[in-house]
N, C-alpha and C positions, 0 to 999 in steps of 0.2 A: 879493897874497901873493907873497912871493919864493921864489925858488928852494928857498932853504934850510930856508923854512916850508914849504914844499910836502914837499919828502922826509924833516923830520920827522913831519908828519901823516900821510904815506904810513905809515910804519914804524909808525905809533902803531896805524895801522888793522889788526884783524885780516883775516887773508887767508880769503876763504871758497875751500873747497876743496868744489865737487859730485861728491859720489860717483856713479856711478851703477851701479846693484846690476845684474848679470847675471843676466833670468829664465833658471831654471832648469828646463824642462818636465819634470818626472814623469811620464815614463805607467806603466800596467799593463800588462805584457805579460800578453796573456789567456793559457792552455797551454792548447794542442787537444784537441780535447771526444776521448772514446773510449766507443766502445758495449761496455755490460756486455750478452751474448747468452746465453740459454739454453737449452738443446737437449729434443725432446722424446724421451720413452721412453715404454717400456711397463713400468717397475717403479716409477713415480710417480704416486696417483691426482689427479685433480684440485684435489680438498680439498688436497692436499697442496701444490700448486703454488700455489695461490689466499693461499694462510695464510702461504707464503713472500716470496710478492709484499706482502701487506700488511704483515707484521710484517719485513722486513730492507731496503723501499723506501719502505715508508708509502705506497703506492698502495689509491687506495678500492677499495671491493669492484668498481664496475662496471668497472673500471682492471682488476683484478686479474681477472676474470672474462675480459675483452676479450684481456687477452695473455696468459693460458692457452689460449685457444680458438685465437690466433694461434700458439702454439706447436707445440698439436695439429696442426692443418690446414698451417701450412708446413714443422715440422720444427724451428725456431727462432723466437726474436724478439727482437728489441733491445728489453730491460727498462728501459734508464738508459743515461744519457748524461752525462757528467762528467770531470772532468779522470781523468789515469791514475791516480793514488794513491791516488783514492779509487774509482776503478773496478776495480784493485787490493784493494782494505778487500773492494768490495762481492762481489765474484768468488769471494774467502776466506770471506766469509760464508755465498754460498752451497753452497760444498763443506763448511763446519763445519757446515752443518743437516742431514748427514749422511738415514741413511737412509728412505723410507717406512713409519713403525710400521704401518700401516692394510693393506702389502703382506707379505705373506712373501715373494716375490721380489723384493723390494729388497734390494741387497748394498750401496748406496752413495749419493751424491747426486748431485743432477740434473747434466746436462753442462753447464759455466761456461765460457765464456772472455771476452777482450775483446780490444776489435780497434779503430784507428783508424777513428774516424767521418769520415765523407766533408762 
């Protein structure tokens, strides 16, 4: 092959160009957990706290039974654990379940806050 045929055939040839694709890693940043806590009184009966656990955490009865009793005896207990927004939602929920029917010295709902979990 001559010269000449060679760098027509060159030219004839397509040029392969490899791309090569930059992975791109995704992560999820998780967002730090926060404790939904609830405080205990004396203008909230039991029933009351029990019914609130099941119906605004979906915690079973012996769930809900368990941190009542943890409320009574320390004063508080870490109900829920969840990112802030929605520990946020659940904190509003439970000051909107307003007061004890079952009590006549209920003026209000149970003590709510939350607070960065460790």
């Amino acid at each position: 092959m001559s010269d000449e045929q060679g760098a027509a055939n060159a030219a004839a040839e397509p040029e392969v160009v490899v791309a090569v694709a930059e992975e791109q890693e995704t992560r999820t940043k998780k967002l730090p957990p926060f404790n939904v806590i609830i405080l205990n009184d004396e203008e909230h009966t039991f029933e009351y706290v029990i019914e609130l656990l099941i119906k605004l955490f979906r915690h079973p009865l012996p769930t809900a039974e368990a941190l009542t009793w943890a409320i009574h005896n320390r004063g508080r207990a870490v109900v829920y654990t969840t990112h802030k927004e929605k520990a946020e939602l659940k904190r509003e929920q439970v000051v909107s379940y307003g007061a004890d029917p079952r009590m006549k010295e209920s003026r209000g709902p149970l003590g709510c806050y939350i607070e960065p979990a460790e």
